[in-house]
Structure formats: C-alpha cells, structure tokens
Residue frames as a rotation matrix with the C-alpha (Angstrom) as fourth column:
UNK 1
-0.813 -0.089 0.575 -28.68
-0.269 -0.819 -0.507 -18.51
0.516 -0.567 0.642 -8.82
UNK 2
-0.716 0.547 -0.434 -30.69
0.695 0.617 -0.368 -19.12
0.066 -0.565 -0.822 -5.91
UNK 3
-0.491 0.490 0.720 -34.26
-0.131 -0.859 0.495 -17.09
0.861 0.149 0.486 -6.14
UNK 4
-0.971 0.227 0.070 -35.37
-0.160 -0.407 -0.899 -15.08
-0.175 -0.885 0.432 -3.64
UNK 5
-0.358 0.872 0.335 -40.03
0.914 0.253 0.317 -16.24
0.192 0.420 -0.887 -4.25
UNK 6
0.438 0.379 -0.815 -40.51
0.437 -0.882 -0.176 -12.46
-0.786 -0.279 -0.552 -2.23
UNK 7
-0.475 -0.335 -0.814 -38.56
0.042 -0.932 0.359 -10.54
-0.879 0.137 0.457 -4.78
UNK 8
0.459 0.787 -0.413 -40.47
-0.068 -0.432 -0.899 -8.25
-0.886 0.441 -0.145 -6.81
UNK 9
-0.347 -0.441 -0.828 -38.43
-0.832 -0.263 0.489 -8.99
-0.433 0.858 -0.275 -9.63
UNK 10
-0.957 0.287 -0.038 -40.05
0.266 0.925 0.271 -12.67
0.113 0.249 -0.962 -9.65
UNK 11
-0.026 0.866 -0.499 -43.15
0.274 -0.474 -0.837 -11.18
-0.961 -0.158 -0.225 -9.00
UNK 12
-0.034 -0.050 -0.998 -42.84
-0.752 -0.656 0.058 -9.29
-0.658 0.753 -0.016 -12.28
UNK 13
-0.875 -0.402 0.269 -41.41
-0.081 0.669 0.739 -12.52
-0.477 0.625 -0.618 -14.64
UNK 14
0.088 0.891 0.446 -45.46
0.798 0.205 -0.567 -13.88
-0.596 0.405 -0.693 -14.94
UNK 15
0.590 0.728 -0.348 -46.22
0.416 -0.644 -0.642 -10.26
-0.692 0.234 -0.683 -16.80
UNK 16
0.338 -0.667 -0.664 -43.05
-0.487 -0.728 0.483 -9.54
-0.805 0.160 -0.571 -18.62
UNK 17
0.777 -0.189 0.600 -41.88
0.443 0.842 -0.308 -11.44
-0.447 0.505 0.738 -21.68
UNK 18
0.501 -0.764 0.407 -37.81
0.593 -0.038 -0.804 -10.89
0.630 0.644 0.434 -22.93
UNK 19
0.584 0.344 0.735 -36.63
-0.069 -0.882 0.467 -9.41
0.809 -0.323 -0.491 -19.17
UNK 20
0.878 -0.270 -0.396 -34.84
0.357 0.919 0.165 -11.95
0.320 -0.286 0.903 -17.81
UNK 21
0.028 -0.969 0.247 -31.46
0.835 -0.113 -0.538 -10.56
0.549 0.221 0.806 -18.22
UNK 22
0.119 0.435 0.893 -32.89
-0.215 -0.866 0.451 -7.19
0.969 -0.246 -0.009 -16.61
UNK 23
0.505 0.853 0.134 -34.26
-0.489 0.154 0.859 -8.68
0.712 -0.499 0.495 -14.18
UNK 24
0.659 -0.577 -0.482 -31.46
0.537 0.810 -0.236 -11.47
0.526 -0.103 0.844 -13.33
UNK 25
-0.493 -0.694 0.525 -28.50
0.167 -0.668 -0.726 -8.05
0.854 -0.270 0.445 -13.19
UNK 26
0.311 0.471 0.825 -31.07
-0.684 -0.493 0.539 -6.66
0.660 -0.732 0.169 -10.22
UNK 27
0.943 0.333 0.007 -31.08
-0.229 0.633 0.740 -9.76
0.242 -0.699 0.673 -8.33
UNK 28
0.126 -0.980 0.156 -27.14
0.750 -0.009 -0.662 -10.21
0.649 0.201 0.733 -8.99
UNK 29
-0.206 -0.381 0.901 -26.81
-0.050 -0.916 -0.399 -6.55
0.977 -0.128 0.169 -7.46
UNK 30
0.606 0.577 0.548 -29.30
-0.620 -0.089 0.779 -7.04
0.499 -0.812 0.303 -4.61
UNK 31
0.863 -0.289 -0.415 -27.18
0.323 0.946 0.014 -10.44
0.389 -0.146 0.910 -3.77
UNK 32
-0.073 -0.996 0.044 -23.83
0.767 -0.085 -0.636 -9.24
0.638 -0.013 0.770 -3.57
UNK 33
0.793 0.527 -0.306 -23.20
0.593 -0.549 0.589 -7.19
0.143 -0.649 -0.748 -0.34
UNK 34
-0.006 -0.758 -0.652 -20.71
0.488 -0.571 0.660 -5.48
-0.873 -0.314 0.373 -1.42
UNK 35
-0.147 0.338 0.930 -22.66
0.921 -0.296 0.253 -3.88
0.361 0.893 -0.267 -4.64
UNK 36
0.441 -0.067 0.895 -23.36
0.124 -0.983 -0.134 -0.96
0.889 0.171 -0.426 -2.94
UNK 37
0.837 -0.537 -0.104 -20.94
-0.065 -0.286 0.956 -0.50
-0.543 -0.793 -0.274 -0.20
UNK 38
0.524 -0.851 -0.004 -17.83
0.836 0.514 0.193 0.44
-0.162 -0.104 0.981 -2.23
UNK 39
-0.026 -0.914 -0.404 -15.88
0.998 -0.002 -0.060 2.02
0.055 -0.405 0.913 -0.36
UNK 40
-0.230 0.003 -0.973 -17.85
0.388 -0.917 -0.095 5.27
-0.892 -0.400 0.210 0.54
UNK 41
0.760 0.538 -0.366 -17.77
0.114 -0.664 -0.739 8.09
-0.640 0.520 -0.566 -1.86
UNK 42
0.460 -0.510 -0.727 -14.60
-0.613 -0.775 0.156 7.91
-0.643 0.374 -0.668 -3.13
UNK 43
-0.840 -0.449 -0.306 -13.32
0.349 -0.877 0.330 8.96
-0.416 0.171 0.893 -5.32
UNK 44
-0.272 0.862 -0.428 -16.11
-0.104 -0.469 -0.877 11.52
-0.957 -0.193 0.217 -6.25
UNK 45
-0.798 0.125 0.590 -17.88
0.562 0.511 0.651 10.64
-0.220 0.850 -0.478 -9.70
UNK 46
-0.220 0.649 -0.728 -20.39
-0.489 -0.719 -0.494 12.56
-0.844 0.248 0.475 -11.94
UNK 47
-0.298 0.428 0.853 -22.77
0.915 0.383 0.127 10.49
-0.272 0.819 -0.506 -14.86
UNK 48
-0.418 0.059 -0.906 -22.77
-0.289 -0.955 0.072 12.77
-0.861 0.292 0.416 -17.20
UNK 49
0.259 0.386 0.885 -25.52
0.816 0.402 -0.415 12.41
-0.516 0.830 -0.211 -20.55
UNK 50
-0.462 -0.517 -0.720 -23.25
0.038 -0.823 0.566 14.66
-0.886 0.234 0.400 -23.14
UNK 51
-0.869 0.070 -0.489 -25.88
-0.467 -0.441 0.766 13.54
-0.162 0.895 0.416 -25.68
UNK 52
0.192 0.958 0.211 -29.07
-0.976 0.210 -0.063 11.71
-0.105 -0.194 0.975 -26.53
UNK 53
0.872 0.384 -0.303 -27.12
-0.380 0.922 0.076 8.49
0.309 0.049 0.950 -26.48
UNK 54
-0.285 -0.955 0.086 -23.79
0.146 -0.132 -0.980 9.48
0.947 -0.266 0.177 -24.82
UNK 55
0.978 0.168 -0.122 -22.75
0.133 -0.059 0.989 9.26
0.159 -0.984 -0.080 -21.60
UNK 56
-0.409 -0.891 -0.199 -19.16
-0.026 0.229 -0.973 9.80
0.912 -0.393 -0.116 -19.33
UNK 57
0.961 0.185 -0.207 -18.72
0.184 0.135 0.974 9.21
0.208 -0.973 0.096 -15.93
UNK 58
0.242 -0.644 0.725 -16.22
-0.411 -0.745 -0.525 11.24
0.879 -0.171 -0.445 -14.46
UNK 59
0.724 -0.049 -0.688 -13.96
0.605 0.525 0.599 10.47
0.331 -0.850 0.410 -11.72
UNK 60
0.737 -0.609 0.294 -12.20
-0.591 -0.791 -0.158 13.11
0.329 -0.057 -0.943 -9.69
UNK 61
0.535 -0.835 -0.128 -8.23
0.844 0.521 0.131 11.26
-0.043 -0.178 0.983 -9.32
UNK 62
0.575 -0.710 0.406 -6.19
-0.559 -0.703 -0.439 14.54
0.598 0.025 -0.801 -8.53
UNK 63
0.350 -0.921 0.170 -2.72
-0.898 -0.278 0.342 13.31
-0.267 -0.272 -0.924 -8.13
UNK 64
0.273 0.258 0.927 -3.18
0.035 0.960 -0.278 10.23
-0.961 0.108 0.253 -10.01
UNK 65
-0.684 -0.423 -0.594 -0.80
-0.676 0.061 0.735 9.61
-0.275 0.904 -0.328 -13.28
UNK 66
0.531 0.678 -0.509 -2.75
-0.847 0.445 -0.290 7.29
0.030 0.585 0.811 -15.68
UNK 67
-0.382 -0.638 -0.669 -0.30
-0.503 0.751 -0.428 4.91
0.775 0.173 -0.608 -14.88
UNK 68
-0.760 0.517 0.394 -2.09
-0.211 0.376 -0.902 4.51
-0.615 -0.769 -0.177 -10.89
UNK 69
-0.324 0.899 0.296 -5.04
-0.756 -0.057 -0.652 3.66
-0.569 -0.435 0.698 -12.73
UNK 70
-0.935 0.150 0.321 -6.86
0.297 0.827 0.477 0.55
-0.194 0.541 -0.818 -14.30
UNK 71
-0.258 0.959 -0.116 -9.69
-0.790 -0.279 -0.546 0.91
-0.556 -0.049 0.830 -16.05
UNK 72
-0.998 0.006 0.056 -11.80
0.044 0.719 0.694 -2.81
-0.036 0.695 -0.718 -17.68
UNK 73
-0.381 0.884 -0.269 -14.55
-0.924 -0.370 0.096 -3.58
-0.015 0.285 0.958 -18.95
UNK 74
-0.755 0.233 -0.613 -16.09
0.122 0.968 0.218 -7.38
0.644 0.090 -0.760 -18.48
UNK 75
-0.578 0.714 -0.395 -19.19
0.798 0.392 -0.458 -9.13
-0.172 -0.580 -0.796 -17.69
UNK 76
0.218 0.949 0.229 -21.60
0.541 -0.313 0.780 -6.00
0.812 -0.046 -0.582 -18.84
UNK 77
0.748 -0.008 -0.664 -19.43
0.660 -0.096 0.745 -4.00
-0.070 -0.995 -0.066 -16.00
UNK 78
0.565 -0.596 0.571 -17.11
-0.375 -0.801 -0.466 -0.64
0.735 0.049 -0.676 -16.01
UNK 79
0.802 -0.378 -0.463 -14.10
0.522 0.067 0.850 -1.14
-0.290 -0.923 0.252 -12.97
UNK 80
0.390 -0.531 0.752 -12.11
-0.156 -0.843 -0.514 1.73
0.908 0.083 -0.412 -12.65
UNK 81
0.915 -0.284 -0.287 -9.29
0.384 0.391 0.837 1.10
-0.125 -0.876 0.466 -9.57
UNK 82
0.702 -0.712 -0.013 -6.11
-0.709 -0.697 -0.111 2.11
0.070 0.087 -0.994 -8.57
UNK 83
0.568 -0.539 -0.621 -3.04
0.117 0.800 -0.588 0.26
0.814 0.262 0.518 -9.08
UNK 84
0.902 -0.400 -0.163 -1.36
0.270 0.229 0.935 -0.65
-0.337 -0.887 0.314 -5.80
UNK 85
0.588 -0.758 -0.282 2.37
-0.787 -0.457 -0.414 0.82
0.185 0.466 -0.865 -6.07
UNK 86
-0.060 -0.525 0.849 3.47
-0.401 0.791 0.461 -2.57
-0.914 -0.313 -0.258 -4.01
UNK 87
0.612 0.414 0.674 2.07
0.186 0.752 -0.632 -4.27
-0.768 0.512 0.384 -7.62
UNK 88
0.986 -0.165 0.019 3.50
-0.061 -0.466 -0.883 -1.68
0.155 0.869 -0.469 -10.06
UNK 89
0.232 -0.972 -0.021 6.74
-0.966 -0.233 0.113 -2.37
-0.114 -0.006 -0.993 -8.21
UNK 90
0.040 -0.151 0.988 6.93
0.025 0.988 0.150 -6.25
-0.999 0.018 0.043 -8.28
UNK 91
0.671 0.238 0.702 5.79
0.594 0.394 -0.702 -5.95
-0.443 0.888 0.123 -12.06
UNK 92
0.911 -0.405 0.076 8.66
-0.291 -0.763 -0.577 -3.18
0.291 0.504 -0.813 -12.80
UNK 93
0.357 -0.805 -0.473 11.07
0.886 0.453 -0.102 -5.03
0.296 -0.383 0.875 -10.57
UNK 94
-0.527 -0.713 0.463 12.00
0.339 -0.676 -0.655 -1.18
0.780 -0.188 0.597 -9.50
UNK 95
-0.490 -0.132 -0.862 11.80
0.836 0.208 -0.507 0.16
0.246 -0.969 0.008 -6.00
UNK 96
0.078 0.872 0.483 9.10
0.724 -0.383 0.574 2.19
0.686 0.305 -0.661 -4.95
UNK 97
-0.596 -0.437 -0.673 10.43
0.796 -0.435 -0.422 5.52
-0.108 -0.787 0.607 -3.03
UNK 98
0.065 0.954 -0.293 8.36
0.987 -0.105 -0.121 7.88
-0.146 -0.281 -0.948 -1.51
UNK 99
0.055 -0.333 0.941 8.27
0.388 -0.861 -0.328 11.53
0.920 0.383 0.082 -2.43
UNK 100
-0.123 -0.462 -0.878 9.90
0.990 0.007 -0.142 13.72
0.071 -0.887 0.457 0.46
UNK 101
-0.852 -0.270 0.448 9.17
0.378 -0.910 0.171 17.37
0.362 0.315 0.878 1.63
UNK 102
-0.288 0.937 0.199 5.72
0.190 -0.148 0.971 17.12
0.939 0.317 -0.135 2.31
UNK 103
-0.970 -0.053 0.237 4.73
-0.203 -0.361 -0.910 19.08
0.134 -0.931 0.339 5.91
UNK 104
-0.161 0.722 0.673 1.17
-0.180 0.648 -0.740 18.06
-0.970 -0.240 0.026 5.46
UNK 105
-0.999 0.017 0.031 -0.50
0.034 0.730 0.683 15.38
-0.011 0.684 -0.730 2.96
UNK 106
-0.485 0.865 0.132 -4.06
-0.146 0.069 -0.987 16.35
-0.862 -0.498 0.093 2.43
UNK 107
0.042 0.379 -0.924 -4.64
-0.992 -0.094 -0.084 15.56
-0.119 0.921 0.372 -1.33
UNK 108
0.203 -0.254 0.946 -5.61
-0.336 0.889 0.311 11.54
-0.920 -0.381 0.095 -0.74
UNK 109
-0.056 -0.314 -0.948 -4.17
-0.911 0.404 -0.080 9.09
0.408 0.859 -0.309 -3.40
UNK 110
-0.397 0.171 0.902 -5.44
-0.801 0.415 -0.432 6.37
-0.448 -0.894 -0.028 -1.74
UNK 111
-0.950 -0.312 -0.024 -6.35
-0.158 0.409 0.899 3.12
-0.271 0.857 -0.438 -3.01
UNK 112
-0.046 0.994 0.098 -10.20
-0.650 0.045 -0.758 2.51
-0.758 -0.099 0.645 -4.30
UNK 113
-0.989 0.036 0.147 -12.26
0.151 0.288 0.946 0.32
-0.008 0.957 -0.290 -7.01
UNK 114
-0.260 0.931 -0.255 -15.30
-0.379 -0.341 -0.860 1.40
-0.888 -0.127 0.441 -8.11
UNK 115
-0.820 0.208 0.533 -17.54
0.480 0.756 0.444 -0.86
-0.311 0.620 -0.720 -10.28
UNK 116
-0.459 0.845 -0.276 -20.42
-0.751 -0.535 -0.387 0.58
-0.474 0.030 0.880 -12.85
UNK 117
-0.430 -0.401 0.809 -22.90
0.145 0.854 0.500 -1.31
-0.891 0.332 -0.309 -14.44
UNK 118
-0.487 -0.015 -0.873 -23.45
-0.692 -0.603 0.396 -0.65
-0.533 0.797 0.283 -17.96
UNK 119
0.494 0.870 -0.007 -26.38
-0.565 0.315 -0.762 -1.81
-0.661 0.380 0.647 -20.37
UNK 120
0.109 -0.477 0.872 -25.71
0.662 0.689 0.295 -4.93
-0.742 0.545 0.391 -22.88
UNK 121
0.653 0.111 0.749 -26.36
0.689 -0.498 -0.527 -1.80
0.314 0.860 -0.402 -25.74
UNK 122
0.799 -0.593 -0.102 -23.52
-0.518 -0.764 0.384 0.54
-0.306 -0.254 -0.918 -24.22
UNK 123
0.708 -0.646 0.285 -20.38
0.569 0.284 -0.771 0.84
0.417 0.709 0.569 -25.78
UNK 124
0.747 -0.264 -0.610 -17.41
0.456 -0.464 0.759 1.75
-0.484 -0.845 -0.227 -24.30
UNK 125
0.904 0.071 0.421 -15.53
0.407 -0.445 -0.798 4.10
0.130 0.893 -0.431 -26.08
UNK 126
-0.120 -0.933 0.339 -12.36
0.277 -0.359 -0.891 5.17
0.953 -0.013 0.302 -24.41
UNK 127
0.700 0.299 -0.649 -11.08
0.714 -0.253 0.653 6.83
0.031 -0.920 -0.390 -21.33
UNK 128
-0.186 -0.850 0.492 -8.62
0.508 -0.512 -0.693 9.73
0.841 0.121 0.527 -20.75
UNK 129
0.575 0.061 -0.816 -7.27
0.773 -0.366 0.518 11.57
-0.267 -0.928 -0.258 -17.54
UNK 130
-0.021 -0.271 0.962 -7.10
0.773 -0.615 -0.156 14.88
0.635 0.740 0.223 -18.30
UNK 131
-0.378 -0.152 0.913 -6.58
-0.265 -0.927 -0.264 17.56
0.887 -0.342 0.311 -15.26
UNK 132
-0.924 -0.023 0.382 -7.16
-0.368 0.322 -0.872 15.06
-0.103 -0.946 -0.306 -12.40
UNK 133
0.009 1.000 -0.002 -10.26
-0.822 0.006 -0.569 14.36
-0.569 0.007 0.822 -13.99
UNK 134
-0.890 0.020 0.456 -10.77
0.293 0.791 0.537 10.34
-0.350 0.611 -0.710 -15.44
UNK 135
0.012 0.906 -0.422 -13.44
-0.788 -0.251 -0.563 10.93
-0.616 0.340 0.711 -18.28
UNK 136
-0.726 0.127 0.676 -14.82
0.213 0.976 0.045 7.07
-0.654 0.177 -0.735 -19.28
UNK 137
-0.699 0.423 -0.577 -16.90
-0.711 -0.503 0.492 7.92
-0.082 0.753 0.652 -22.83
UNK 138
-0.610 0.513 0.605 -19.98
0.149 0.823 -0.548 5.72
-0.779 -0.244 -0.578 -23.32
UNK 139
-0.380 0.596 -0.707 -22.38
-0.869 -0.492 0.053 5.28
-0.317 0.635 0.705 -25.98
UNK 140
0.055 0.856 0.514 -25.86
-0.186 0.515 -0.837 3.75
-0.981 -0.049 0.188 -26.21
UNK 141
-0.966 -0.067 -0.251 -25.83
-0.258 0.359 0.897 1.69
0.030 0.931 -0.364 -29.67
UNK 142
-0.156 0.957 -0.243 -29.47
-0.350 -0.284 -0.893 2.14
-0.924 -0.054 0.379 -31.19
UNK 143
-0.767 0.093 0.635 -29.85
0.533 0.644 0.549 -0.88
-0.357 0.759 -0.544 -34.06
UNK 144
-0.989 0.121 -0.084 -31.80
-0.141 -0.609 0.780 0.80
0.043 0.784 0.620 -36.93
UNK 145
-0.725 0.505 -0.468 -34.45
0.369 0.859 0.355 -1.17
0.581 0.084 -0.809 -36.40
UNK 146
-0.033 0.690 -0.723 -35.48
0.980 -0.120 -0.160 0.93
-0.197 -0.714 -0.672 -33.18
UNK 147
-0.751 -0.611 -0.250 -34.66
0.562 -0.790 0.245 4.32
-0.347 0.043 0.937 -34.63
UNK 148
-0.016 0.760 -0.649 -37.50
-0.157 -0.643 -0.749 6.81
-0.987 0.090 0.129 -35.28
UNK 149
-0.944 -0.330 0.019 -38.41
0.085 -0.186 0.979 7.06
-0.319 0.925 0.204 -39.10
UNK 150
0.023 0.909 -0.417 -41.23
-0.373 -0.379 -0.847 7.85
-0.928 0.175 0.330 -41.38
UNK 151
-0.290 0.313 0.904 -43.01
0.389 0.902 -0.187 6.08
-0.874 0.298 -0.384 -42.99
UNK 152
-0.856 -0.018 -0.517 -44.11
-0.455 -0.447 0.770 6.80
-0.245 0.894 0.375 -46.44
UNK 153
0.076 0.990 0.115 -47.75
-0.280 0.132 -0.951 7.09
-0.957 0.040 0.287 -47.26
UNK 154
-0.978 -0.126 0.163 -48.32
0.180 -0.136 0.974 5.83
-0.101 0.983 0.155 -51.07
C-alpha cells in the first residue's frame, strides 16, 4: 500500500506500538472511494449494542424473502446485498415473471450492497429476517486474559 507521509495515521505509528492493523484498516477505508459512498442510505440500518459485548445491525428489507438476500463475511468485513433476480434466474435455470396488479409500486426492492467493518475480536454469529427486518448478531470475543478479575491478597 502506497502511504500517504500527511496522514495522521503515520503521524501516530512513531508513538504507538501493536497498531498497525488499526491503523492500516483506516488508511484502506480512506483509499477506497467508494468506502463511504454506498449507495446513499439504503436500505436504512440501525447498530444496535444488545449487550456489553453484543451487537446487531439491523437492516430494514421490507419485501425481501431471505432468498433476495446474501449476507458474507471475509477479509474482517460484514456484506449484506441483494441478489439480482437476473442471477437467481440463470442459477435456477427458471424464468423470472413479474408480479401483476400493482396500480402503484412504492415499497422499493431495489438492488443495494452495503459493506460493515467489523473488529478482528468480533464474531459473527448468525443472521435472520424476521418481519422485513435483517437482524446480523455480533459478538465481541474478550480472551480471559483481558477480563476484569480480582486478585487475591495473601
């Protein structure tokens, strides 16, 4: 990767010792110009902390079957996307036919991908779409080592 000598993340390196990787993901994000331009607001999305080391992230998908949706996990990286129907038909080999009836169409089902990233200590745990809502479960893995405890005085 080519470094930027102005960014404040090299600035930092001299004073920091085991950051790298931190540091690197920023510069990775900053780089890529299409890290934070995707694709607007949608579909709307809520981080939710359901505990002191849980997380979901919520994604509103009303009219979305769990079949329209993809959800992976690589590279330290959530991508949650819809599944083109042109794709789901090639791979089904069955013809894709629109539903009929509709006088207006204002509930979008449109296509999107939306990319989080997610500490090297987060665990993904599952996903389920459950009333138009996609709820992606997370959880922060806390090696014994850092865990609070008391000490014993002898």
């Amino acid at each position: 990767m080519t470094r930027n000598s102005l960014s404040i993340f090299n600035q930092l390196r001299p004073f920091t010792v085991g950051y790298d990787n931190i540091f690197d993901r920023f510069e990775n994000m900053f780089d890529n110009e299409h890290f934070f331009d995707q694709g607007g607001n949608y579909p709307p999305y809520n981080i939710v902390k359901t505990g002191d080391y849980t997380y979901d992230i919520e994604l509103a998908l009303a009219g979305f079957s769990k079949d329209d949706i993809d959800v992976n996990y690589a590279d330290s990286k959530v991508t949650i996307k819809s599944i083109h129907k042109d794709e789901k038909a090639d791979s089904d080999n069955v013809e894709v036919i629109e539903p009929k009836g509709y006088t207006h169409r204002g509930i979008s089902k449109r296509q999107f991908e939306r990319t989080f990233s997610i500490a090297d200590d987060v665990e993904v745990l599952g996903a389920e779409l459950k009333d138009g809502l996609l709820k992606v479960s997370l959880e922060k893995i806390i090696p014994d080592s850092k865990k609070p405890r008391t000490i014993k005085i002898k």
